[in-house]
C-alpha positions in Angstrom: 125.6 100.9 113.2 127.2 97.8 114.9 128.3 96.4 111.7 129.2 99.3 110.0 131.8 100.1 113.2 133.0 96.4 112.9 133.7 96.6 108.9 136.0 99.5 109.3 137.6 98.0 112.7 139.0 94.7 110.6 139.7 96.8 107.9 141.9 99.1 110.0 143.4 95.7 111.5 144.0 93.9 108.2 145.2 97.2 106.6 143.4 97.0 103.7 143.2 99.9 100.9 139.5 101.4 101.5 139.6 101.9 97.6 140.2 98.9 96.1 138.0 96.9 98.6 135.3 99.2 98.5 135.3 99.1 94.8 135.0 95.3 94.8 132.3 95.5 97.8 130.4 97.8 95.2 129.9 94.6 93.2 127.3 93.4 96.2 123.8 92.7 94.5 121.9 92.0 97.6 118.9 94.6 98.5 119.2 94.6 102.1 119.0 97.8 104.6 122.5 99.1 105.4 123.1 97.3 108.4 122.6 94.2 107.0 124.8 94.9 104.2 127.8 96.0 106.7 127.4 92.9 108.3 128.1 90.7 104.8 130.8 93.1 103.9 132.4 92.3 107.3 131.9 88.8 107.1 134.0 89.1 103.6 136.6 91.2 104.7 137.2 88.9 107.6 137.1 86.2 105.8 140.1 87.3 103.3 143.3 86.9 103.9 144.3 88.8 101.1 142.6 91.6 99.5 142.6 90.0 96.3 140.5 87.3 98.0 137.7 90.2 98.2 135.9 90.0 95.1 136.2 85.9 94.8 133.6 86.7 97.8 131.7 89.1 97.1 130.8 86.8 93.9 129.6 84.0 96.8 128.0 86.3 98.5 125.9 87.3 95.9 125.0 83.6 94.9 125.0 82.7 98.7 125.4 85.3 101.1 123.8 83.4 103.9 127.2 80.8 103.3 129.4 83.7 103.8 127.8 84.6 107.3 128.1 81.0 108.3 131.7 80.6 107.5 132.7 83.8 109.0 130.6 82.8 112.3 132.8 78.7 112.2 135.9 81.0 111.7 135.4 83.6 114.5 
């Protein structure tokens, strides 16, 4: 549970409401084991710098999620 541990460690450090992102995560239509989908909703949550900027990519990830890893990967 790598990913899972690093999703709620840049959560804690953005201090983002757990709610209202993990309502917008919900919106992920990818069919992937859980581990794989902790490590796109990490790559979204570091990725924001807002939380309003959550569900803007959540909708790329779902078109593109393999773009969303990448970027987060160039940012990091």
């Amino acid at each position: 549970m790598k990913y899972e541990k690093l999703y709620f460690s840049i959560m804690k450090s953005k201090g983002y409401d757990a709610d209202q992102v993990g309502e917008a995560l919900d919106k992920l239509n990818l069919d992937f084991p859980e581990e794989k989908l902790y490590q796109i909703k990490s790559a979204i949550v570091f990725l924001s710098n807002f939380e309003r900027e959550v569900p803007g990519l959540v909708e790329q990830a779902n078109r593109n999620y393999q773009s969303v890893l990448n970027a987060a990967t160039v940012k990091e």
